[in-house]
C-alpha positions as CSV (number, residue, x, y, z in Angstrom):
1,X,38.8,-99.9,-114.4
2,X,42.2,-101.5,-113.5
3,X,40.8,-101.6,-109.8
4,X,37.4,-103.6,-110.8
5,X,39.6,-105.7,-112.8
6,X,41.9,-107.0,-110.1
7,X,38.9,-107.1,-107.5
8,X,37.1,-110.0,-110.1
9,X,40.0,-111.8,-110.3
10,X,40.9,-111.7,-106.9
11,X,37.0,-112.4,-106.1
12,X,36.9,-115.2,-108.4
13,X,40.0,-116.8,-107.3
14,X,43.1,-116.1,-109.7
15,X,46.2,-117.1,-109.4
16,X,47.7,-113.5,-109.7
17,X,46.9,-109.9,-110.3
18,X,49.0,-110.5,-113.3
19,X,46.2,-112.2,-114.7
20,X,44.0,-109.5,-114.6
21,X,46.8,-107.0,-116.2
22,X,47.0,-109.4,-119.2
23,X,43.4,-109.1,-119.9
24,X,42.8,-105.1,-120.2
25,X,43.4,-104.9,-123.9
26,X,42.1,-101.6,-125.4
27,X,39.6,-101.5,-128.1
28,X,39.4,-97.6,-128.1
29,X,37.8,-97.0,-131.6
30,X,40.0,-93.7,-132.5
31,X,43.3,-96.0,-132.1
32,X,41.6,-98.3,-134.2
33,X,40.6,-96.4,-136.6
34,X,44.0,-94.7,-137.0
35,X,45.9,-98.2,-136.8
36,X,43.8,-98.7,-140.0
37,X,44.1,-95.5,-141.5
38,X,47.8,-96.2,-141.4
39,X,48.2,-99.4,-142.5
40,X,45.0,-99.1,-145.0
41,X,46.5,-96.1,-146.7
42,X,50.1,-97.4,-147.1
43,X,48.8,-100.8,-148.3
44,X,46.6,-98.7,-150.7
45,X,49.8,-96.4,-152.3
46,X,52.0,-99.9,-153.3
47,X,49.1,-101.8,-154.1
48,X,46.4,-100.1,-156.4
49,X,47.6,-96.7,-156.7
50,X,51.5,-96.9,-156.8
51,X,51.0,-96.2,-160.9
52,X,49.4,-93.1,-159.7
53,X,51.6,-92.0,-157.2
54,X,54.7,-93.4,-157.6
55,X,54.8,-94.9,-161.2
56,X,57.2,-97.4,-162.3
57,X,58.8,-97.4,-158.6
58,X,59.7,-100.8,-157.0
59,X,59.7,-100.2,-153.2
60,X,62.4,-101.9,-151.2
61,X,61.3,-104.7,-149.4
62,X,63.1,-103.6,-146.5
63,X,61.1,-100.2,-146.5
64,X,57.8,-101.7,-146.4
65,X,58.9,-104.0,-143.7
66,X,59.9,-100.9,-141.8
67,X,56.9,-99.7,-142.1
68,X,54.3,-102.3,-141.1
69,X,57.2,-103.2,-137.9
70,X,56.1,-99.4,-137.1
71,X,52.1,-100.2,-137.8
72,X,52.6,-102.9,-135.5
73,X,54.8,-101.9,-132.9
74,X,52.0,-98.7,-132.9
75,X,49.2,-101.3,-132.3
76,X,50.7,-103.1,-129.3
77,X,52.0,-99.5,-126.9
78,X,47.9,-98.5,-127.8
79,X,46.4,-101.4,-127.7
80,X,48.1,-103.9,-125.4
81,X,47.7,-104.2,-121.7
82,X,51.0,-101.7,-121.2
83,X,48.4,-98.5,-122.3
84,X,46.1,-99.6,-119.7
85,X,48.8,-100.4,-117.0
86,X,50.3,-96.8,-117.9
87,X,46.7,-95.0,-117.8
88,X,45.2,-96.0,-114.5
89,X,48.5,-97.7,-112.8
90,X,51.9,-97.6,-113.3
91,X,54.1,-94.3,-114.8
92,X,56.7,-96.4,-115.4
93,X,54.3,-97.9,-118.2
94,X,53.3,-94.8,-119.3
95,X,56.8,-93.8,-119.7
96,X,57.7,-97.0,-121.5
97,X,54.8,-96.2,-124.2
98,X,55.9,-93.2,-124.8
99,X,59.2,-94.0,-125.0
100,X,58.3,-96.6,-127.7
101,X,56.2,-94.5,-129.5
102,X,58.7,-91.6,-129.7
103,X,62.2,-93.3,-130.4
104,X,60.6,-96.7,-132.1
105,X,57.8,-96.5,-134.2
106,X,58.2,-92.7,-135.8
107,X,61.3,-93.6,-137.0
108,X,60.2,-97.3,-138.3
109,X,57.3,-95.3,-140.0
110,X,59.9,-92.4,-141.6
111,X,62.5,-95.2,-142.7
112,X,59.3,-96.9,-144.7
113,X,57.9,-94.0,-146.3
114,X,59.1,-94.4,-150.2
115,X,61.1,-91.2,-151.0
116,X,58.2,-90.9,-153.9
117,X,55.2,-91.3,-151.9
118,X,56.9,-88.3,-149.4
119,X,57.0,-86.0,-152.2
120,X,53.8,-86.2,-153.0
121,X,53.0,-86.1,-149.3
122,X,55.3,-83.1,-149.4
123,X,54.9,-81.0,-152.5
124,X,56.5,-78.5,-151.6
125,X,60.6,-78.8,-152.3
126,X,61.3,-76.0,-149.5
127,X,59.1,-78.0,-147.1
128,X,61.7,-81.0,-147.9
129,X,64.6,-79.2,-148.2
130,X,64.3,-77.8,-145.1
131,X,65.7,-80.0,-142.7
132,X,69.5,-79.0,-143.2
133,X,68.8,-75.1,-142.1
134,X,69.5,-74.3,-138.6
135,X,66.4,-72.6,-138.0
136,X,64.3,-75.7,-138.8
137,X,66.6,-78.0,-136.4
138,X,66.0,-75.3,-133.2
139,X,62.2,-75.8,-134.3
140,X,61.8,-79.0,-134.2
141,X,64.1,-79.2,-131.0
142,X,61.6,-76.8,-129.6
143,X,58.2,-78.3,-130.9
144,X,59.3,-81.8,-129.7
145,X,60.6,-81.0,-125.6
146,X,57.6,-78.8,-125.8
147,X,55.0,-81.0,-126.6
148,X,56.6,-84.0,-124.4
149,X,56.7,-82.1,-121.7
150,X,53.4,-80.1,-122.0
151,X,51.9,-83.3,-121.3
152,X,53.7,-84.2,-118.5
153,X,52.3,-80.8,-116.1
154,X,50.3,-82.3,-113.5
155,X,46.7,-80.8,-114.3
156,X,47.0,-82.2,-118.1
157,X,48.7,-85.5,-117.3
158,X,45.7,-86.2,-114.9
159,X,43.3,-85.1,-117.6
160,X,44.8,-87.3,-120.3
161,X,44.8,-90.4,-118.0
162,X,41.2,-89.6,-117.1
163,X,39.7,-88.7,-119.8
164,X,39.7,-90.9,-123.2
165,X,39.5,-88.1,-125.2
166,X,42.4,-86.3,-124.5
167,X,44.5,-89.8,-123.8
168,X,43.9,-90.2,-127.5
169,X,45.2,-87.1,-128.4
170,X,48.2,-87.1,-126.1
171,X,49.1,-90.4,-127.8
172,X,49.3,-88.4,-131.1
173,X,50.8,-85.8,-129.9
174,X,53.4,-88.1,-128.9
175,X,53.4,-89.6,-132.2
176,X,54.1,-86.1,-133.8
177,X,56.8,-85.9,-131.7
178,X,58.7,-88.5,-132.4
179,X,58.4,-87.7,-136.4
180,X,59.3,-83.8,-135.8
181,X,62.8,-85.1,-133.5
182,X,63.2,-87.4,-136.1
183,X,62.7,-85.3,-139.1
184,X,66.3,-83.6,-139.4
185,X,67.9,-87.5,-139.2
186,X,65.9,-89.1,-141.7
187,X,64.1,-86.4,-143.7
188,X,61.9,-87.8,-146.1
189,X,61.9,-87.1,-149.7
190,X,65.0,-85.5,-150.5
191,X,68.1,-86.9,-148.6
192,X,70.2,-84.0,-150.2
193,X,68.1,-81.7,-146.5
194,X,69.8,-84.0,-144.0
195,X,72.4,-82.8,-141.6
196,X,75.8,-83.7,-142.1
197,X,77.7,-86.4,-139.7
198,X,79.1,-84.3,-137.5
199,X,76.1,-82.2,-136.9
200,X,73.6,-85.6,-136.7
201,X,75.9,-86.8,-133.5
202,X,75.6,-83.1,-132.2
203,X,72.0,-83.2,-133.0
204,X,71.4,-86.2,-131.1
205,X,73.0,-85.7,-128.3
206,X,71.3,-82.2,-127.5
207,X,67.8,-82.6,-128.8
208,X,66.3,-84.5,-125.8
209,X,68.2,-82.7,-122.8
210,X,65.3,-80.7,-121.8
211,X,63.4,-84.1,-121.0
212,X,66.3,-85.9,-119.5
213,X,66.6,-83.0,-117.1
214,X,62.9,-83.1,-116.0
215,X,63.4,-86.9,-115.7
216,X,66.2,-86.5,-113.4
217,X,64.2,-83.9,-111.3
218,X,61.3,-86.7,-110.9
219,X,63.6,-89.2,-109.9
220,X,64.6,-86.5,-106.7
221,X,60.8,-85.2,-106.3
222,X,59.7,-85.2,-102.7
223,X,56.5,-86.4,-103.9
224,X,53.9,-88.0,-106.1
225,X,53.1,-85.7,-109.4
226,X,50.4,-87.4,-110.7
227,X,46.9,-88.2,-108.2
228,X,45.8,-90.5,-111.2
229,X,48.9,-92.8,-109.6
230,X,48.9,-91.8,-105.7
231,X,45.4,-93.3,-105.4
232,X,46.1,-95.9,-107.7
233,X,45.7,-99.7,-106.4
234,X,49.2,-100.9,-105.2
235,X,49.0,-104.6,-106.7
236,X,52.9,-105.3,-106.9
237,X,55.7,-104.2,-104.8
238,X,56.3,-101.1,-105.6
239,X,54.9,-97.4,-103.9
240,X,53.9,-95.0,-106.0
241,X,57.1,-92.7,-105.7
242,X,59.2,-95.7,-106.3
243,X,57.4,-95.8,-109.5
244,X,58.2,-92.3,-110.2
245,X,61.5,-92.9,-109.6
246,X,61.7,-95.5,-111.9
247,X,60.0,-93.5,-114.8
248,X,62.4,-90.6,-114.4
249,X,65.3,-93.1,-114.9
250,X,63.7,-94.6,-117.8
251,X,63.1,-90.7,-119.0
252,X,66.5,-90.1,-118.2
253,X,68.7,-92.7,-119.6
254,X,67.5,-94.8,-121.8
255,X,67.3,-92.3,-124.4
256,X,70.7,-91.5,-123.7
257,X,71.8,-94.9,-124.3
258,X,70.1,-95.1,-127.5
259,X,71.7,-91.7,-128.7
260,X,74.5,-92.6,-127.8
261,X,74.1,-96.2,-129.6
262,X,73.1,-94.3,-132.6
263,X,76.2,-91.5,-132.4
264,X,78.6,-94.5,-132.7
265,X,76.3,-95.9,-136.0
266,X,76.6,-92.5,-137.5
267,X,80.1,-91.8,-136.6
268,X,81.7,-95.2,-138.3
269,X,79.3,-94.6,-141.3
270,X,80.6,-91.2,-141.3
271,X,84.7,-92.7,-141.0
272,X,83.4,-95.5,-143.7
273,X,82.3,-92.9,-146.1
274,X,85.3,-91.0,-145.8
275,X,88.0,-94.1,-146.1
276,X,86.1,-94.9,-149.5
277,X,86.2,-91.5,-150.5
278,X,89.9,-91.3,-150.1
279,X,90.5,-94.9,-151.2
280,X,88.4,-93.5,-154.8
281,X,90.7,-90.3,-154.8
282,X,94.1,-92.8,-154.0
283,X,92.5,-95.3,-157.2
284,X,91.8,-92.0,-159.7
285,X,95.4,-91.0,-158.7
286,X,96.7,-94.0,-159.5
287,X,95.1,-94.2,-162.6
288,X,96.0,-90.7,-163.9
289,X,99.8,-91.6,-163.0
290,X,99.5,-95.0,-164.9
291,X,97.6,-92.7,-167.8
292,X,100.3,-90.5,-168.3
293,X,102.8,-93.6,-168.3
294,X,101.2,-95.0,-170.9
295,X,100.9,-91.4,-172.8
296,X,104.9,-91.2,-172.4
297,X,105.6,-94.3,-173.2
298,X,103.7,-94.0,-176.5
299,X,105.2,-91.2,-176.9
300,X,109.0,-91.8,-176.6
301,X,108.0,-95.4,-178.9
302,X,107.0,-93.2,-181.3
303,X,109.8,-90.6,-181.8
304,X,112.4,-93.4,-181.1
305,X,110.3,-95.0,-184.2
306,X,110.8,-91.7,-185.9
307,X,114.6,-91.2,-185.0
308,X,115.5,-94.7,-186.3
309,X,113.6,-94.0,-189.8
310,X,115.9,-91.1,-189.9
311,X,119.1,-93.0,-189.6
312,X,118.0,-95.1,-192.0
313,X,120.6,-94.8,-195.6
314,X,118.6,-94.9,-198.6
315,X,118.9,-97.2,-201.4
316,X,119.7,-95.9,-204.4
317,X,117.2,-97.8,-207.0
318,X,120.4,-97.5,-210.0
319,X,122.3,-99.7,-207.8
């Protein structure tokens, strides 16, 4: 498709095979219909229905923001000339989408789910308590390196980039991914699950290794993985293993730049939290000290009162 694309322009004239690129906007109708599903649904819960589900709530601006940022973002890696580029082309696209997909709009679509609307999403309280057991970290650890990385073997890459069917359902796949890794860090509906500090900056900086390894082996692969890309149309600069290369980089660090950009936000949070708890410990402190001044000081007014009635000589009245 890509190929018949830059052969027209090309045919006709253009200036660039750019221009070509920047036409091949997707319509698929299953990305439509879950771009609309999405954003039709959420609009529906804080519009009509919000007394039903989430009576007398007042969502955050901020969340709903979040949330339609993630609608969007969604709309542009599916629909945008990058899916297209990344399907028939490039893997450094491909990488890039996913890589969007995964650390960008799961968590923009977590941050905007009201904590009200999750419960009911989520009825269970085990299901949302969850996330702070061990067992449930190693799980989603486990459910999110597998499914990234059963979609990058060879025989069902091909068929995902070849067929639209199963390119739709990697690209959810990839979206359930990035809400299971992103589940123990910003569990939805009851806050109480989450991980503490310390264990959020461990979490982070172990629960993508498995994909930061296998992009690190692509970068050093003697060859091209993928056929969908070594008998792709070359129409910029780069070879088709120079492409790989560049995907297994993006694989490789980027993610760890990001966890590690996040670490730091969690760590000062963490040191924040913990100089305003000691500065409320340091205040009740100084106000139990100041409490029991005050209680002495009443006290010794009172029996110095006392003592100087005492001293006191009576009056006779005959006098």
């Amino acid at each position: 498709m890509l190929q018949d694309g830059v052969k027209r322009v090309q045919s006709k004239g253009g200036d660039s095979v750019g221009a070509a690129v920047l036409t091949w906007w997707n319509a698929d109708l299953v990305t439509l219909a879950l771009l609309v599903v999405l954003l039709s649904g959420y609009l529906l819960a804080l519009g009509p229905l919000r007394e039903r589900l989430m009576p007398g709530v007042v969502v955050p601006r901020g969340r709903i923001v979040a949330y339609l940022s993630g609608v969007v973002l969604l709309a542009l890696a599916l629909l945008s000339p990058l899916d297209t580029l990344g399907r028939e082309y490039l893997l450094t696209a491909r990488v890039a989408q996913i890589l969007i997909i995964v650390t960008f709009v799961a968590p923009l679509l977590m941050i905007g789910l009201p904590d009200e609307l999750a419960q009911r999403l989520l009825p269970v309280r085990s299901w949302r308590e969850a996330a702070g057991t061990p067992l449930f970290v190693v799980i989603m650890v486990l459910a999110f390196n597998t499914i990234v990385l059963f979609w990058q073997i060879p025989r069902y890459y091909d068929l995902a980039a070849q067929n639209t069917l199963w390119h739709n359902v990697a690209n959810l796949s990839y979206l359930l991914a990035g809400v299971l890794t992103w589940w123990p860090l910003l569990t939805p509906a009851d806050r109480r699950g989450r991980m503490s500090s310390p264990l959020q900056m461990a979490y982070l900086a172990l629960e993508s290794l498995p994909i930061d390894v296998f992009g690190i082996a692509i970068i050093f692969a003697p060859g091209v993985l993928y056929s969908v890309y070594a008998n792709a149309p070359r129409i910029t600069g780069l070879s088709a293993i120079v492409d790989q290369q560049i995907a297994g980089a993006l694989l490789a660090l980027p993610g760890n730049l990001l966890d590690i950009l996040f670490m730091s936000i969690i760590f000062f949070v963490w040191i924040d939290r913990i100089e305003q708890a000691q500065r409320q410990r340091e205040r009740a402190e100084i106000e139990r000290e100041l409490a029991a001044e005050s209680t002495t000081r009443t006290t010794d007014e009172a029996a110095d009162r006392k003592a100087g009635d005492a001293d006191v000589t009576p009056v006779d009245a005959t006098d």
